[in-house]
N, C-alpha and C positions, 0 to 999 in steps of 0.2 A: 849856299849849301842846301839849305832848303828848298829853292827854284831848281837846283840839279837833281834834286831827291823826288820832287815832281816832276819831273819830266821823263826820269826813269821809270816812273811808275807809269806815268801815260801811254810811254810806248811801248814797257810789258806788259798792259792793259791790252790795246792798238793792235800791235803787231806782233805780239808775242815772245817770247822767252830770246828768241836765236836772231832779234832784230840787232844786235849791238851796234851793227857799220849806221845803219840806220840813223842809233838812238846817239852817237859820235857826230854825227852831221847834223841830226836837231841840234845839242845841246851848243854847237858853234852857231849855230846863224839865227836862231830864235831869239837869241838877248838881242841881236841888231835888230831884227824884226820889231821888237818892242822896241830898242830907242828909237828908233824913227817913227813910230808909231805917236812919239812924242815929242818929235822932233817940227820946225818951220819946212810944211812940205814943198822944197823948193829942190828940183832935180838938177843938182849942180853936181861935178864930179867931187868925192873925197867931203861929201858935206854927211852929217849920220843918214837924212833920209836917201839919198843914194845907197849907201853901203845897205840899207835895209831893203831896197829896191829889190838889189840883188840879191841879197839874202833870201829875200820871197822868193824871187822867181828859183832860186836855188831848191828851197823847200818842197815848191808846186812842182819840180822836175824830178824830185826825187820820190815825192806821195804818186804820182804817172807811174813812174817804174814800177810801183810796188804792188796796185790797182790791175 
């Protein structure tokens, strides 16, 4: 609850009031972001640091868009 509350705050900070679709797509891929962040960085399919792989590049495609 409180990492959700933060992150809300970051991207009405960020991007402002009308980011919602936005702030909907951080608050899904962010937590994989961090698991794998603490995850054995081995690029296997369906291992956490994959899923957070994608997740990044997820993130990095949608901050492009928004730039």
């Amino acid at each position: 609850m409180a990492k959700r509350l933060t992150l809300d705050i970051i991207c009405s900070v960020i991007f402002g009031q009308e980011a919602g679709s936005v702030r909907e797509a951080l608050a899904t891929d962010f937590p994989a972001m961090v698991r794998a962040a603490l995850s054995i960085p081995v690029k296997i399919p369906f291992t956490r640091f994959s899923r957070g792989l994608s997740a990044s590049q997820r993130i990095r495609k949608l901050l492009r868009g928004l730039a």
